[in-house]
Phi, psi and omega in degrees: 000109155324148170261351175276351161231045160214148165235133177257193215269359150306307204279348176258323159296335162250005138345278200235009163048049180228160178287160134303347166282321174315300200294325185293338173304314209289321157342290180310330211265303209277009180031075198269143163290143182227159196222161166215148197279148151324082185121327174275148192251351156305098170315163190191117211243198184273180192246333170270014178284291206312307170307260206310322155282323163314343207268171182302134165233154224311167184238029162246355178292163206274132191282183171299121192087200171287133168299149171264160180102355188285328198264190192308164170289190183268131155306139187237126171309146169269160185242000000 
């Protein structure tokens, strides 16, 4: 194993200019495996995991939630 082809995920949150909370989302979404070296406390995914969340992805697939304008309208006090 190369050390060059694994990053641990400070260096992949800054990578890709997301918070760590952020990356851990995208981990999840892109359902990256994470490893830790013997001895060490520092998580670490692979450099093509890493690679594989950059690339762009198409913006018509569907998103997550409600579409907006969908929901109640504003309430109106009666007076």
């Amino acid at each position: 194993m190369s050390s060059e082809e694994w990053v641990d995920l400070y260096e992949a949150a800054e990578d890709m200019s997301v918070t760590r909370q952020t990356l851990y989302r995208l981990l999840d979404q892109f359902e990256v495996e994470r490893f830790r070296r013997a001895g060490q406390r520092r998580v670490v995914i692979r450099r093509a995991d890493l690679e594989r969340m950059k690339q762009p992805i198409p913006i018509d697939t569907p998103r997550r939630g409600r579409p907006r304008g969908t929901g109640q309208g504003k309430l109106i006090a009666a007076a």
